[in-house]
C-alpha positions in Angstrom: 23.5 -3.8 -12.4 23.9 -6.6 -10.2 23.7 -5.1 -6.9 20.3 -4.6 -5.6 19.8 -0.8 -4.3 19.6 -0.7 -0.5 16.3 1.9 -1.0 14.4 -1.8 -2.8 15.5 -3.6 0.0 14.5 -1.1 2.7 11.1 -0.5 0.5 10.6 -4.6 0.1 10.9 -4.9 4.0 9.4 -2.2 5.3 6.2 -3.1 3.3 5.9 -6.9 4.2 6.5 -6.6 7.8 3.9 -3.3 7.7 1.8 -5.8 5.7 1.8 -8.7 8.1 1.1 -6.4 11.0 -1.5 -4.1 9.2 -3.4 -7.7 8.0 -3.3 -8.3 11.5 -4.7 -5.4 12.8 -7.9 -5.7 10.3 -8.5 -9.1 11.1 -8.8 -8.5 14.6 -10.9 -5.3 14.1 -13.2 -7.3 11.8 -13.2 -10.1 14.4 -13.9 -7.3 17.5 -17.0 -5.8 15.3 -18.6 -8.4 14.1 -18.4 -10.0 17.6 -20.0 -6.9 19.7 -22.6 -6.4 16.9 -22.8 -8.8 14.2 -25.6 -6.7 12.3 -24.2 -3.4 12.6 -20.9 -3.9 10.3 -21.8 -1.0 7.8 -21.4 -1.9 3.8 -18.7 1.2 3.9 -17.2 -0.4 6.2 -17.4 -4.4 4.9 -15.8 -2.4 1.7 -13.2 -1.0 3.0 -12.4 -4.2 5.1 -12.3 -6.0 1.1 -10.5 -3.7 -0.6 -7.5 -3.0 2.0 -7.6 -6.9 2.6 -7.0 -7.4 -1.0 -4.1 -5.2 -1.5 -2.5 -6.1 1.8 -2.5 -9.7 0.1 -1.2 -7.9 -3.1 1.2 -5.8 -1.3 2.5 -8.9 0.5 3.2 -10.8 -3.3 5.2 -8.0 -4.1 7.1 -7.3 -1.6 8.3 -11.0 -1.6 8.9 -10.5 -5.2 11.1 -7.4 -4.7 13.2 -9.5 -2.2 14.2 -12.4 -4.8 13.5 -10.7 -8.4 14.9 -8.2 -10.6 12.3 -8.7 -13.0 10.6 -5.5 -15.1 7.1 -6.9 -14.2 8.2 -6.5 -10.4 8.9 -3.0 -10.8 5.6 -2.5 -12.9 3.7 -4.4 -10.0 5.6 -2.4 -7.1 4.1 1.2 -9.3 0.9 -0.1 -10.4 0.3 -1.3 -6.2 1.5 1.9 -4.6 -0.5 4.2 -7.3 -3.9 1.7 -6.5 -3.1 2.6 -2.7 -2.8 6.4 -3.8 -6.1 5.9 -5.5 -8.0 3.7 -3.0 -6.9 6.3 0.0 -8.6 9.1 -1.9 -11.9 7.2 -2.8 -12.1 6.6 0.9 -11.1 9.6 2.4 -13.1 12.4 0.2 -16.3 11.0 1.4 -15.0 12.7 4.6 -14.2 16.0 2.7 -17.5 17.5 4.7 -16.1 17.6 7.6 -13.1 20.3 6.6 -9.8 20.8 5.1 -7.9 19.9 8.4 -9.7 16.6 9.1 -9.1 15.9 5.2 -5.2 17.0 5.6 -5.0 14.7 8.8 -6.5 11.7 6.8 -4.3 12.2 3.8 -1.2 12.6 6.4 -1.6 9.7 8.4 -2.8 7.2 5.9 -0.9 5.0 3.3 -0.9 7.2 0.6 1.8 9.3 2.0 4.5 6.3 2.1 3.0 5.4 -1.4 4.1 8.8 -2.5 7.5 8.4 -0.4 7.8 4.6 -2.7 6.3 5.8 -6.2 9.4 8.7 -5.7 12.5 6.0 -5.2 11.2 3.9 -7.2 11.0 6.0 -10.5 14.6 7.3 -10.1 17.2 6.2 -12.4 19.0 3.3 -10.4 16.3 1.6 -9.3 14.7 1.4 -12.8 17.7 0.4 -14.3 18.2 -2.9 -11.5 14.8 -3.7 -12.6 15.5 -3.3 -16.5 13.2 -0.9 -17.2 14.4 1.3 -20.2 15.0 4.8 -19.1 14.8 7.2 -22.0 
């Protein structure tokens, strides 16, 4: 298959320009916090800072990867990235499970894990495993 689905070029751009912007946003947030009150940056928070900072750079490798590759190991990246968001959303939001179902719902619902979900689902459908060569059986 030479002809690269429009859902992997949709996903690819969607996720660096969402990247970009979402790097953005947490480097002027850190800036903004550490600036008002430079000792009261919690270690939850310098966590979550490091870990969403890491797979924004991650996300922003594969994304240029999907653009310009057809490669298997793509495709394993593009999975194994949007299952470590799934994972990584649900470290950090259960903490909050305290506070009730519908502030848990409205976390789960407006974080990344549901585009994750939306991703994982096109990209383990038959055409766009078979673009990337991984054997369907």
């Amino acid at each position: 298959m030479s002809e690269k689905p429009t859902s992997v070029k949709i996903i690819a751009v969607v996720t660096l320009v969402a990247t970009l912007l979402v790097t953005l946003v947490l480097g002027w947030s850190e800036v903004l916090v550490l600036s008002q009150n430079p000792s009261g940056f919690s270690m939850y928070g310098v966590a979550y800072t490091l870990v969403a900072l890491i797979l924004q750079g991650y996300a922003f490798i594969i994304s240029i990867a999907m653009l310009v590759s057809d490669s298997k190991y793509v495709w394993y990246g593009s999975v194994t990235f949007w299952i470590s968001i799934i994972v990584t959303d649900l470290s950090f939001t259960l903490p909050f499970s305290s506070m009730g179902l519908a502030a848990v719902l409205i976390a789960l619902f407006s974080s990344p894990m549901l585009s994750s979900i939306i991703c994982l689902y096109f990209f383990l459908r038959r055409r766009e495993k078979d673009y990337f060569h991984v054997r369907v059986k």
